[in-house]
LOKENU-131283 format. One record per residue (C-alpha): residue in one letter; x negated, y negated, z. Coordinates in steps of 0.05 Angstrom, whole numbers, plus 32768, in hexadecimal, padded with zeros to 4 digits. Each point is the difference from the previous one (the first is absolute). Example, Ala and Ser with C-alpha at 12.3 -4.5 7.8 and 13.67 -1.06 7.14 Angstrom:
2
a7F0A805A809Cs7FE57FBB7FF3
% end
This chain:
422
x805A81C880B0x7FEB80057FBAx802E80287FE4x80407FD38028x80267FDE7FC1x801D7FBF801Dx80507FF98007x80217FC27FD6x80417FE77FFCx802B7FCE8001x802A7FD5802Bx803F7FE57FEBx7FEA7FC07FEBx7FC9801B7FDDx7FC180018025x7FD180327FEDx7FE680238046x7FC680397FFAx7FF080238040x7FC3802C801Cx800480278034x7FB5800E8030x7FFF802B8029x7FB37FEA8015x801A7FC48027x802C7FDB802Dx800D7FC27FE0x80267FEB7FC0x7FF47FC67FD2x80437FDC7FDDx7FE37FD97FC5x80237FD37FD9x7FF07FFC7FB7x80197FB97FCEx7FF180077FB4x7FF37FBB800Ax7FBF7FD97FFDx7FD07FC97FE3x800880137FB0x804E7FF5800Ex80027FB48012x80057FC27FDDx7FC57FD77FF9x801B7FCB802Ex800D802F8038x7FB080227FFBx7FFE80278045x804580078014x800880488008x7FB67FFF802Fx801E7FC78023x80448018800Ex7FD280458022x7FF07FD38027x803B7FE3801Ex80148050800Dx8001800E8045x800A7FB38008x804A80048020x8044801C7FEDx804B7FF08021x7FF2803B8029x7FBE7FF0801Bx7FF37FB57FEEx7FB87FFF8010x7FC780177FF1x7FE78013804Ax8046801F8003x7FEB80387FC8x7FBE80058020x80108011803Cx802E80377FE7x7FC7801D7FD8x7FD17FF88039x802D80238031x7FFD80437FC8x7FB87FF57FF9x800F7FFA7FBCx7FCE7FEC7FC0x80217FD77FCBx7FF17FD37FCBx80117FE47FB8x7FD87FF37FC2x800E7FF07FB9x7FE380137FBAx80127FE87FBCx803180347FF8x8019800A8040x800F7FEB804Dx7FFF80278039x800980038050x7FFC80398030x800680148041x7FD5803B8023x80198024803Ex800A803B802Fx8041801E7FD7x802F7FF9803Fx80027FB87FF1x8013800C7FB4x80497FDC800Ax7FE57FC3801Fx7FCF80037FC0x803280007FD2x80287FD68021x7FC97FC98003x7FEA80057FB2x805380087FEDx80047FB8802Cx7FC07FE27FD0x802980177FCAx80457FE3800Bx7FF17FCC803Cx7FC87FDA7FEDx80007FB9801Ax7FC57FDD7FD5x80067FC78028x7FDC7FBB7FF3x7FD18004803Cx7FE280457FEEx7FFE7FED7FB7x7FD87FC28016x7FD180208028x7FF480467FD3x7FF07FC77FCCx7FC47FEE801Dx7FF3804A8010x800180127FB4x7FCE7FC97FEBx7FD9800B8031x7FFD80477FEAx7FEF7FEA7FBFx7FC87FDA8012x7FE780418022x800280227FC2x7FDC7FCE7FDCx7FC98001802Fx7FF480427FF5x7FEB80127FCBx7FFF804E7FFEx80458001800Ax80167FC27FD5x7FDB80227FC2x803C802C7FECx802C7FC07FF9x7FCD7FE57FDDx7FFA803E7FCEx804A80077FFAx800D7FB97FEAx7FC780067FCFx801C803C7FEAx804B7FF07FFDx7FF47FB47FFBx803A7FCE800Fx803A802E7FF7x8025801B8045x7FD080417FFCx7FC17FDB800Cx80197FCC8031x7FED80018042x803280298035x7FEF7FC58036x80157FC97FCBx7FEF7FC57FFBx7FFB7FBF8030x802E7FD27FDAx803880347FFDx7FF5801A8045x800C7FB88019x80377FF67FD4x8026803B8018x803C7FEC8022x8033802D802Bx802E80097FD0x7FD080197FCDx7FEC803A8036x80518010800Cx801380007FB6x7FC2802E7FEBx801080368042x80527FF97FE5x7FE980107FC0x7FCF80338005x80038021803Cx803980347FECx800D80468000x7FEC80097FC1x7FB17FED8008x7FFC8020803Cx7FE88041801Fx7FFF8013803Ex7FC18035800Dx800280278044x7FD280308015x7FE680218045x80318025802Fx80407FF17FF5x8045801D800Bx804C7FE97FF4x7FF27FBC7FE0x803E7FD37FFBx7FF07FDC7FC4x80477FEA7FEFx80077FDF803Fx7FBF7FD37FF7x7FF77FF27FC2x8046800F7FD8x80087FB48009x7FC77FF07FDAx80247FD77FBEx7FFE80207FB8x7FE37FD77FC8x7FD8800E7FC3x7FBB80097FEEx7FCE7FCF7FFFx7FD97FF57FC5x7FB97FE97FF0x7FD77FD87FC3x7FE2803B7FDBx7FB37FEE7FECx7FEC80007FB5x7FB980087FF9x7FD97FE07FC9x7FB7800B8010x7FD480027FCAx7FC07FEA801Ex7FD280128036x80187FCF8043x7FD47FE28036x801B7FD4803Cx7FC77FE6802Fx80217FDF8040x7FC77FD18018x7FF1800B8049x7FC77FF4802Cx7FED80458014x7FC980348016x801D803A7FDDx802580067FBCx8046801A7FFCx800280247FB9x804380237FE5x7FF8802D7FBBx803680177FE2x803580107FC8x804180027FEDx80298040800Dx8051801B8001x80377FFE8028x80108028803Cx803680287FD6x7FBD80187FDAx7FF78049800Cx7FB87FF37FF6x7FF77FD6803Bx7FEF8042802Dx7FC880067FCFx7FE77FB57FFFx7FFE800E804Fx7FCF80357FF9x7FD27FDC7FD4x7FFD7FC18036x7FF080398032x7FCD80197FD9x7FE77FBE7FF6x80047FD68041x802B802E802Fx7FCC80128034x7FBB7FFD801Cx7FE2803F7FC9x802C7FD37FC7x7FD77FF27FC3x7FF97FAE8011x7FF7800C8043x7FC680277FF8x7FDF7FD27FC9x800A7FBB8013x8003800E8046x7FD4803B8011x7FCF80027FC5x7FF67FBA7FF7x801B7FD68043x802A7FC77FDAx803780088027x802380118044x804180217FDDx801780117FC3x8043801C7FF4x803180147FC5x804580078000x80417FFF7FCBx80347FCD800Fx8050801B7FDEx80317FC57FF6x8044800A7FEAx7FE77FEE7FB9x7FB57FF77FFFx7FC6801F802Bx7FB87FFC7FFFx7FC180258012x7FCF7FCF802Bx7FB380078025x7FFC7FCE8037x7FC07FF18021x7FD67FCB802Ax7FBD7FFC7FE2x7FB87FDE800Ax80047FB27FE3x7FBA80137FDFx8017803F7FE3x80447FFA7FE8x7FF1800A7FB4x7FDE8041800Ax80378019802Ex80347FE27FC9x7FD5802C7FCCx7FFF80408024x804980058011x800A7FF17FB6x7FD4803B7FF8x802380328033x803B7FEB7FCFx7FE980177FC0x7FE9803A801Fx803E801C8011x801380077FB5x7FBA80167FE4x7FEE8035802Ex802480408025x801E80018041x7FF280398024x8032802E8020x7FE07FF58040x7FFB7FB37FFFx804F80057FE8x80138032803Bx7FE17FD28031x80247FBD7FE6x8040802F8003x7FF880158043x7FE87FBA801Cx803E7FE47FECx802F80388024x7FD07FFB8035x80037FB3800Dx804F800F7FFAx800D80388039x7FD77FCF802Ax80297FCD7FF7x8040802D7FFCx7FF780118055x80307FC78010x803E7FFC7FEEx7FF87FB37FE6x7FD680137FC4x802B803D7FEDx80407FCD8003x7FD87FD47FD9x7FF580367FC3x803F80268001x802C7FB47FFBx7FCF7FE47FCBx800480417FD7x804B7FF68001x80027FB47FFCx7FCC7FF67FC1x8005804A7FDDx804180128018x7FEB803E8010x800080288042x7FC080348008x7FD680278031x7FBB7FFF8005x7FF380397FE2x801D7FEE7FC3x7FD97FB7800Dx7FBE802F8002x801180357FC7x800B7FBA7FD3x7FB27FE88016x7FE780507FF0x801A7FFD7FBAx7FCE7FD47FECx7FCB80107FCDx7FC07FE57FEBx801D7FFB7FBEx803E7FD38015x7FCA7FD68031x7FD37FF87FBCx803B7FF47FD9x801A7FBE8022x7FB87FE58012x80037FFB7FB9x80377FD77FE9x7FFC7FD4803Bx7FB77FF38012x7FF77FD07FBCx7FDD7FBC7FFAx802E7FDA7FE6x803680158046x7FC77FF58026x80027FD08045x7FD07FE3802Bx80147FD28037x7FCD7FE48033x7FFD7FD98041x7FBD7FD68007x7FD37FC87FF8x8001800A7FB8x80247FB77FE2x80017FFF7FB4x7FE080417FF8x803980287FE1x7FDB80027FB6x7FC080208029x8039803F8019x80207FFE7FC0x7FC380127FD8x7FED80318034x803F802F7FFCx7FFE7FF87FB4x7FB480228004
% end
C-alpha cells in the first residue's frame, strides 16, 4: 500500500477525481471534496457553508426526504457524514464496494438535486445554534475558536466556522441556493475514492455536475507587533490555555518540519510537555501540540486544561519547553521517535478506506498534488535537527507570541500579559 501512487484525472467538465485502490478491504469510501468554506463568505452570510452541510442529505428531486436517503444508506449498512472547515466542505459515504453505484448515485443526486427546502432549513436552524451553544459550553473544544479569532481577529480567517446567531437567523433560502449555484462547481471540487473498486462510471454520475470558476477567499494581512492575550471569562474548574505563534501557509515546504517540532513537543504521552506539566508536575490532564496550514497563514499552538490554582506555573513551563527547543540539541533518538509516531499514528488511521480517501483528495484539492505514502513518509524522514532548530527560531518570538484562556479570570489580561513577557 505504500508504495500505490494514486490515479487523477479529469472528467469532462473538469472535476478533478483521485482514486486508491485496497486491496485490505471490502468497502469503498466516495468523498466529495468543495474548496469552499468559512474564510470564503461575506460577513453577512457567517456560517453558510456549515449550514448548507447541514441541509446535505436533507432531500433531493430524486429522493425528497430525508428518511428517503436514510433508508437507502441503512439498507447498504453504509457510514456517511459531512463536515466543514474554513477551507473546505465535505460529505462521504462508506460501504461494502458492491453498492459503489448507488453511492455515487446518491452524492451525484446531493450535488445536482438538492431541494433546500424551507421546512428543513427551519428546523437544521435550530440544529446549528443549538450546536453552537454546545460548543460554547465546552470549553476544551471551544478554545481553538477562541485562539484562532485572537489570532486572526475579525477578518474571515479568525471567524468562527458555526457563525454567528444574527446571520444564522437571517439566512434565508435563497441565500443557501445562490451560494450552492455559485460555488458548488466542477471546478472546486474533487471527488476522492478509495477502497475496492472496479469500472467506475464517473461520466454518467457526475458529468452533469455544472462548470464555473474558482472561488476566491479574503487573504489575511498580519500586523502583529505585540505579544496578544484574550481571556474569555467563564465559570470553570479547569483552565483552557492555548500558546501559540504565527506560522506559513500550507504551500510552505517547511510545514513537514513545523509538524515534527509539535510532535516533539506535544505529540504523545513521552512528548516534552506531557512529561513536565503533566507527569513531573500534575497541572494538567492533557497537553497537546500541533501545526495548523491555511491556504495563506498557519500556526504552531499547545492546548491544554490546567489546575485554576496553577495556571501561571503551567503558562511558565510551556513557555520554557519553548525556548528550549532553540537553545539546546535534539537528539537523534528523540527526532526518530517524533518521526516514527507520526507515520505510526498515520498507518493506523490509513486501515479504512475513509481516512485514505480523506488524504489522497485533500492532497489533490489544497496542494494539487497526487502522492503515495511513501513519498508522504520519505518527506517527514528528511527532517533534521538543524531545520527543526532553524524554524523554532524565527517563529517562537515574543512579540508573535499568543495566549488565549477560558476561565474565571475577568479583567486579568495585564496579570497574563506580564507573565508571557517574563
Amino acid at each position: 500500500m505504500l508504495k500505490i501512487k494514486p490515479k487523477n484525472f479529469k472528467l469532462k467538465n473538469g472535476i478533478e477525481v483521485v482514486t486508491f485502490p485496497m486491496l485490505s478491504t471490502e468497502t469503498v469510501t466516495v468523498l466529495v471534496l468543495v474548496k469552499i468554506g468559512s474564510r470564503y463568505e461575506e460577513e453577512r452570510l457567517q456560517g453558510v457553508s456549515h449550514f448548507l452541510e447541514h441541509l446535505f442529505f436533507k432531500g433531493t428531486k430524486k429522493r425528497p426526504t430525508t428518511i428517503e436517503i436514510a433508508h437507502e444508506l441503512d439498507n447498504m449498512g453504509a457510514e456517511f457524514n459531512a463536515f466543514t472547515s474554513k477551507e473546505y466542505t465535505g460529505f462521504y459515504i462508506t460501504a461494502a464496494s458492491k453498492y459503489i453505484d448507488v453511492i455515487l448515485d446518491i452524492l451525484s443526486d446531493i450535488l445536482l438535486n438538492s431541494l433546500f427546502k424551507e421546512e428543513e432549513i427551519q428546523k437544521e436552524r435550530g440544529a446549528v445554534i443549538e450546536e453552537m451553544n454546545m460548543f460554547q459550553d465546552t470549553p476544551m473544544r471551544y478554545i481553538g475558536d477562541v485562539f484562532e479569532e485572537l489570532l486572526y481577529g475579525d477578518t474571515p480567517l479568525g471567524r468562527k466556522v458555526i457563525g454567528a446567531k444574527k446571520t444564522l437567523n437571517n439566512m434565508k433560502r435563497d441565500d443557501f441556493i445562490n451560494y450552492f449555484k455559485e460555488n458548488y462547481n466542477s471546478q472546486n471540487i474533487v471527488i476522492s475514492i478509495a477502497g475496492k473498486f472496479e469500472n467506475l462510471n464517473l461520466e454518467k454520475f457526475l458529468g452533469n455536475v455544472k462548470k464555473g470558476k474558482k472561488s476566491e477567499y479574503e487573504k489575511y494581512t498580519d500586523n502583529q507587533k505585540i505579544p496578544q492575550v484574550f481571556i474569555m471569562d467563564k465559570k470553570t474548574d479547569q483552565a483552557q490555555v492555548a500558546i501559540g505563534y504565527k506560522t506559513f501557509s500550507v504551500f510552505d515546504k517547511r510545514r513537514t518540519i513545523l509538524d515534527v517540532l509539535a510532535t516533539i513537543l506535544g505529540g504523545g504521552m513521552s512528548s516534552r510537555l506531557f512529561t513536565e506539566v503533566r507527569e513531573r508536575r500534575g497541572l494538567c490532564y492533557f497537553v497537546r501540540t500541533f501545526a495548523e496550514h491555511y491556504l495563506d497563514q498557519g500556526y504552531i499552538g499547545t492546548f491544554s486544561g490546567v489546575t485554576l490554582s496553577k495556571i501561571d506555573k503551567a503558562i511558565k513551563i510551556i513557555l520554557q519547553e519553548h525556548k528550549k527547543i532553540i537553545k539546546y540539541e535534539i537528539s537523534p533518538k528523540e527526532l526518530n521517535k517524533a518521526k516514527e509516531y507520526i507515520k505510526g499514528k498515520f498507518l493506523l488511521s490509513a486501515e479504512g478506506s475513509y481516512d485514505i480517501a480523506h488524504f489522497i483528495g485533500m492532497e489533490k484539492l489544497i496542494l494539487d498534488r497526487v502522492i503515495s505514502i511513501e513519498d508522504y513518509f520519505k518527506e517527514i524522514q528528511s527532517v533534521t535537527t538543524i531545520a527543526i532548530k532553524k524554524i523554532a527560531q524565527e517563529i517562537f518570538i515574543p512579540e508573535q507570541l499568543n495566549l488565549a484562556i477560558i476561565g474565571p479570570f475577568k479583567n486579568e489580561e495585564n496579570r497574563f500579559q506580564k507573565l508571557i513577557q517574563q
